[in-house]
C-alpha positions as CSV (number, residue, x, y, z in Angstrom):
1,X,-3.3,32.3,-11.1
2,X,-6.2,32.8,-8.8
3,X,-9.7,34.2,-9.7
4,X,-11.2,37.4,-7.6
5,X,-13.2,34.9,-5.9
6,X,-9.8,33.0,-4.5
7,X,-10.3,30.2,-7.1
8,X,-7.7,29.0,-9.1
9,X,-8.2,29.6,-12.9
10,X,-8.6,26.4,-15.0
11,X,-9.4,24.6,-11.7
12,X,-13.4,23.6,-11.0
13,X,-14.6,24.6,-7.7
14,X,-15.5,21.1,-6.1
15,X,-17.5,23.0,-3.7
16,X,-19.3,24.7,-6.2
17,X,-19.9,21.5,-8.5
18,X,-22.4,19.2,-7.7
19,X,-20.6,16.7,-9.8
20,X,-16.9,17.1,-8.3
21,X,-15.8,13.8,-6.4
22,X,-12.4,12.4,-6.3
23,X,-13.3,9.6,-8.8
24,X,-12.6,11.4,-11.6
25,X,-9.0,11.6,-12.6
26,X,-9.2,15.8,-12.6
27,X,-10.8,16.8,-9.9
28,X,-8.4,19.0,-8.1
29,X,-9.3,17.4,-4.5
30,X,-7.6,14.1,-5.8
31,X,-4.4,15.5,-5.3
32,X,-5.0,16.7,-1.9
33,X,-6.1,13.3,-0.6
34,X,-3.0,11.9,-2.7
35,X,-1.0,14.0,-0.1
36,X,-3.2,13.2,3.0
37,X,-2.7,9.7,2.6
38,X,0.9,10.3,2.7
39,X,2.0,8.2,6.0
40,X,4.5,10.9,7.3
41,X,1.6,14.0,6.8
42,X,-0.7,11.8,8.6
43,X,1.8,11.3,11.5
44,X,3.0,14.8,11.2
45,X,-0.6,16.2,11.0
46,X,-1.6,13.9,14.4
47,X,1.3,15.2,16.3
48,X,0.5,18.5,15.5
49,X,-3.2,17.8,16.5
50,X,-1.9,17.9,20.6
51,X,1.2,20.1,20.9
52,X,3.3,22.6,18.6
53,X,6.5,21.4,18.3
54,X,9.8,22.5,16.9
55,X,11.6,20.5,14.2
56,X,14.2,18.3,16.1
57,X,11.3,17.5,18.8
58,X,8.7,16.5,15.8
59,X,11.3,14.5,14.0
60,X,11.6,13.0,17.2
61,X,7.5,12.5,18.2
62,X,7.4,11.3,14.8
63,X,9.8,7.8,14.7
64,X,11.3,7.0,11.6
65,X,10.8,10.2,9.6
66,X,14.1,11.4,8.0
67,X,15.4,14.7,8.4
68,X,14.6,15.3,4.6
69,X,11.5,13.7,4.2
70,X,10.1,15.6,7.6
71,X,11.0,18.7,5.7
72,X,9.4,18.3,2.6
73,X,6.2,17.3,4.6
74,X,6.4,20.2,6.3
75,X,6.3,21.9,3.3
76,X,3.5,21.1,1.8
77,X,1.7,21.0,5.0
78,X,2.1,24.7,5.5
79,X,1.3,25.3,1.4
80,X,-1.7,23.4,2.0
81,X,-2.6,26.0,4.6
82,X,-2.7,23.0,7.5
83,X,0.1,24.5,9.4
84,X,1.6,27.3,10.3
85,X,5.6,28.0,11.0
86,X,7.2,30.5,13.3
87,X,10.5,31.7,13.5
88,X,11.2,33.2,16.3
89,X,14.4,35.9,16.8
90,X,16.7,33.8,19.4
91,X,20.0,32.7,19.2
92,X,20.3,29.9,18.3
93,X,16.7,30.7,15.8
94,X,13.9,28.9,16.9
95,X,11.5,27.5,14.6
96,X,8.2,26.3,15.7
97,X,5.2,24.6,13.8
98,X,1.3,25.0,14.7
99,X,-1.7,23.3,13.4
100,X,-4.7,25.9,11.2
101,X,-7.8,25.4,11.8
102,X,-8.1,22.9,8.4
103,X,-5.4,20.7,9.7
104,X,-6.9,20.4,12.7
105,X,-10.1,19.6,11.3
106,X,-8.6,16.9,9.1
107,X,-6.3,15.9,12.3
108,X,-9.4,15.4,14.1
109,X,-11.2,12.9,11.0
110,X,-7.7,11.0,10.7
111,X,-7.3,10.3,14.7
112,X,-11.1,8.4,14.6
113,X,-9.3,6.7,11.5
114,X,-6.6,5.7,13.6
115,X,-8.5,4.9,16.5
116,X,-10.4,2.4,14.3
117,X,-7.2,1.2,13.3
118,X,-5.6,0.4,16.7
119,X,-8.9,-1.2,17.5
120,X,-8.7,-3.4,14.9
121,X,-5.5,-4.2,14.3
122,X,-5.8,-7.8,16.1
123,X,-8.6,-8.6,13.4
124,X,-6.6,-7.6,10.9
125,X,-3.9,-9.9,11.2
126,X,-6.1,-12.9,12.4
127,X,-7.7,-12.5,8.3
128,X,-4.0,-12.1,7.0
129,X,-2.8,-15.4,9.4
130,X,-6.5,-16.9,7.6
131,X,-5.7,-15.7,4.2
132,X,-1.4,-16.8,4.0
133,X,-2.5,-20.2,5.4
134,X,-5.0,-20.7,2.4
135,X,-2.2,-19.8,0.2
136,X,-0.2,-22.2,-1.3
């Protein structure tokens, strides 16, 4: 149940709260970031982030993703207000998904995460090559 001011009841405000941060085990924005740092929203929310695409076409954009668990991401996505999906009267019916303005504000923070990432991938597996050869 929501409050007149849109927040949920029960649930602090993080913007509100001076003390909400995701360390502590009840702040609701934990469960967000649980979701964000889902691999297929990440991939879903990036692809989104340059081109609407209908669901075959993602599924495709995004390699690997089942049929199922592209779904379910979708899901939340659009519960979570960071996409939007149209249906469109056609025969066949075409649906079509679109980034919000929130997804593509987190798309945008994720993609400098990424290009981090693919810059430093090389570096990364030179300390992993260093670290297995210390192992015994």
């Amino acid at each position: 149940m929501t409050t007149a001011t849109g927040a949920r009841q029960g649930v602090p405000d993080p913007a509100s709260d001076p003390e909400a941060s995701v360390f502590p085990r009840g702040c609701p924005s934990r469960t967000v970031m649980e979701e964000l740092a889902n691999k297929w929203v990440m991939l879903v929310l990036l692809a989104l982030r340059d081109s609407d695409y209908r669901f075959n076409a993602l599924r495709r954009r995004v390699e690997g993703v089942s049929e199922k668990m592209l779904s379910q991401t979708l899901q939340t996505l659009e519960r979570d207000g960071m996409l939007t999906r149209h249906v469109r009267t056609a025969i066949p019916p075409c649906v079509e998904y679109s980034i919000t303005p929130l997804g593509a504000k987190i798309a945008d923070r994720l993609r400098g995460l990424v290009d981090l990432v693919e810059a430093s991938v090389t570096t990364v597996f030179a300390a992993r090559d260093a670290y297995d050869a210390r192992r015994p």
